[in-house]
N, C-alpha and C positions, 0 to 999 in steps of 0.2 A: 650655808644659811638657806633654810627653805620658806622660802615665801609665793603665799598665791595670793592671784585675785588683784585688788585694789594696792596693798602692800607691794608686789612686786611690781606693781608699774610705775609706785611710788619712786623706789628703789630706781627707775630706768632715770626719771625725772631728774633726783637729787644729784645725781653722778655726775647729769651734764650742768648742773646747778656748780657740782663740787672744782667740775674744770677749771671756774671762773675766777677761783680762788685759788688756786695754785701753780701760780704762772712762774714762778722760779722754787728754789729749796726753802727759802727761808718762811716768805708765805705759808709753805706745804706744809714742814714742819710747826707753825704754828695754829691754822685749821686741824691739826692732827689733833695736837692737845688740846683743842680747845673740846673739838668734838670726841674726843671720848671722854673730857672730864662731863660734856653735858649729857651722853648718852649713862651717866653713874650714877649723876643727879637723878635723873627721868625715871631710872631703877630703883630708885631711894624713894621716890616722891611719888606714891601711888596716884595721889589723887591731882597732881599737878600733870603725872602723865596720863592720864583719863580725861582729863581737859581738852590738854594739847591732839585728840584723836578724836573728840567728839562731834560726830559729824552736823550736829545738830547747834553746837554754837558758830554765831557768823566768823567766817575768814579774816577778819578784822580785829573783833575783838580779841582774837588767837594771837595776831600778829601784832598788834597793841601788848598785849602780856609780854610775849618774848621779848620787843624792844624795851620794856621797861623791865621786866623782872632781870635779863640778861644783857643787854647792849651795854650797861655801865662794867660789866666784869669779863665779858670775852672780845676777842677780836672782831672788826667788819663781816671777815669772811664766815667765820662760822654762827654766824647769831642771821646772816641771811640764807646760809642751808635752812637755818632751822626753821626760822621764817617761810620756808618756801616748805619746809615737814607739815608743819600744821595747816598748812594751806589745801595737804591731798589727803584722800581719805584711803585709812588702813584697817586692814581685814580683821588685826587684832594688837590691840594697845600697846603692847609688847615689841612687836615689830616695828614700833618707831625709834626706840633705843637700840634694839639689835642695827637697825641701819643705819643710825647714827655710827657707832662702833665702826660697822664693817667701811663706811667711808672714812673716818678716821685713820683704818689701815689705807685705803687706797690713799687716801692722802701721804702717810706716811711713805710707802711703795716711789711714791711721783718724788719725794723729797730727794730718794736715792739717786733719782736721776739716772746717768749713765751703766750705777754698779747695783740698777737693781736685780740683774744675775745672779749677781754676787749675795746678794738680799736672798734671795730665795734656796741659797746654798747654804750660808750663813743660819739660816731660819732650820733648816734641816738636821744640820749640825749641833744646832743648840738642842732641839729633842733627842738626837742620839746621846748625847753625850749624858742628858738627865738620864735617859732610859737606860742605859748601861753604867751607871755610877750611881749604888743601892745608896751612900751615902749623902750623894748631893737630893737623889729623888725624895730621902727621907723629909731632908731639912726640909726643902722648898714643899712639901707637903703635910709635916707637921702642924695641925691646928695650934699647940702651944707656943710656936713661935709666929709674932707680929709679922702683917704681909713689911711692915719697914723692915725689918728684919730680915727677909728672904729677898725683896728688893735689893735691900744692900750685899748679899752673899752674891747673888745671883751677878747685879752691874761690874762689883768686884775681879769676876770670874772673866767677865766681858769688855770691858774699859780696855780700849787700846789694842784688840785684837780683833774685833769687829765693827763694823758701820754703826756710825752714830743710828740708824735709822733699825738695826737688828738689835740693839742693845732698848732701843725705846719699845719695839715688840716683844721681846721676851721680858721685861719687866712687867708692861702690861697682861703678859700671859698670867700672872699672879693673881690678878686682881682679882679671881672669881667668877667670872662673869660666863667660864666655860667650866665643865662642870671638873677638869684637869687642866694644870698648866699645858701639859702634853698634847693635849687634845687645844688649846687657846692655839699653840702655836703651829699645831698643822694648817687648823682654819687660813692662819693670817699666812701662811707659806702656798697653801691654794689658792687665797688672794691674790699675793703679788706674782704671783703666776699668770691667775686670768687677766691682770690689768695689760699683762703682753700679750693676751692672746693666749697663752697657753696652759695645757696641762701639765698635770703633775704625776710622773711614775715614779712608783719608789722597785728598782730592780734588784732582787737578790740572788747574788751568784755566789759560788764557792771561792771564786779567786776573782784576785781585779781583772774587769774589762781592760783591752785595749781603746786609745782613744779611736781607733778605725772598728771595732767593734760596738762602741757607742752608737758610731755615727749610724753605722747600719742598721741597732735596732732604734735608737732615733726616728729615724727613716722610715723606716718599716710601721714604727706607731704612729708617726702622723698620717702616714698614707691612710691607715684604718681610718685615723680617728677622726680629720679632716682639719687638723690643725697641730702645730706646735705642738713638740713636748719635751718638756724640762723635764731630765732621768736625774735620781740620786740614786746611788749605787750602795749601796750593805751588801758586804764580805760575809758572807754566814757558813762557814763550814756544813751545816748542820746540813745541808741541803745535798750532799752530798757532789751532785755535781750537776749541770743546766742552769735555767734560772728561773727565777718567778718573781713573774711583773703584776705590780696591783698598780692598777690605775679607776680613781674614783671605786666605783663598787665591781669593779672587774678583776677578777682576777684569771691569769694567765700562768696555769704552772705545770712547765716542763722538765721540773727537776726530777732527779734523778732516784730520790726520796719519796717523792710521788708518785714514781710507777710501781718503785717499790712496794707500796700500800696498794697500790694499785692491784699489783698482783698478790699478796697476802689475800685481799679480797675477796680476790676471784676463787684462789684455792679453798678458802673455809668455806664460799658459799657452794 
């Protein structure tokens, strides 16, 4: 999510806003849902979300609306996020819903509690597995079939074999709201990343790492990078042999296939 200006300091605000409310799982998980279903509202509702950002109505009557249009249908915790949204001013309208949303994942993230590792592997695993399975990528991406529909394929897939808290992510990836489920759930997988502090590499090698191989380039990438970093691993033959790390908009490729072209290159020119 890229926000400047007034919007992202918003963003700084709400997070410590969001702490206050998520002091065990069950809270978390319920701030989660509450705040994406109102950040779906706010995308629905032009003109209620043009309100809630307009810096020129007082702070009061903003926070007068939210307790009455909202306090009767969501929980404590997420109707005084929101409360506390309308209260800072944003760079652009829009950006109140997307940060609603992206705390709704941190909240979710916190729900996991202990296995939010696990969360972030989990989250990984569900995009490979749409991304290499033409048939499940079809369904959940077909406009004829209802997002309940692909909801229900999708939990089906997932119920009982992942965290409550990756099953409630990838469902949500459906919603629209990114412009691919694929793309929903990387987002939310760099999320629960940075809520530890960390980054995310995705490393592709021709054959599996060692876990003492990990650790190494592990190692070696937070030294760069100056923090954590969480590796998923993709076996890719293709690559011939080395590996190639993409982290954020970096990429690092020492495969074997790349010097290859490399040298094709240099020959033609």
């Amino acid at each position: 999510m890229d926000l400047r200006g007034a919007s992202a300091e918003a963003l700084v605000t709400l997070t410590e806003e969001l702490a206050g409310h998520t002091a065990d799982a069950a809270a978390a998980t319920q701030v989660s849902a509450d705040l994406f279903d109102l950040a779906q509202t706010l995308r629905r509702e032009g003109a209620l979300r043009r309100l809630a950002t307009d810096a020129s109505v007082p702070v009061a009557a903003k926070q007068g609306l939210v307790a009455e249009v909202f306090g009767p249908r969501y929980g404590a915790g997420a109707v005084a996020v929101l409360s506390a949204a309308v209260a800072r001013r944003w760079t652009a309208t829009r950006d109140l819903a997307d940060v609603l949303e992206h705390l709704s994942v941190v909240a979710t993230v916190t729900s996991a509690g202990a296995e939010s590792g696990r969360l972030v592997d989990e989250l990984f695993s569900v995009g490979q597995t749409i991304r290499t399975t033409p048939e499940l990528r079809d369904a959940l991406s077909d406009p004829a079939r209802s997002e309940a529909d692909k909801v229900t394929l999708l939990s089906s897939l997932l119920e009982g074999k992942a965290l409550p808290a990756t099953v409630t992510l990838a469902v949500r990836s459906l919603a629209g709201t990114y412009r691919t489920a694929l793309a929903a759930l990387a987002a939310y997988e760099k999320v629960a990343a940075q809520v530890h502090g960390q980054s995310v590499a995705t490393i592709r090698a021709a054959r599996p790492l060692s876990e003492a191989e990990l650790d190494r380039l592990g190692g070696a990438l937070a030294s760069q990078y100056g923090r954590p970093v969480h590796l998923n691993l993709v076996v890719d033959p293709t690559v011939l042999g080395g590996i190639r790390v993409e982290i954020g908009d970096d990429v690092i490729d020492g495969t074997v296939s790349s010097r290859l072209d490399d040298a094709r290159r240099r020959l033609v020119g």
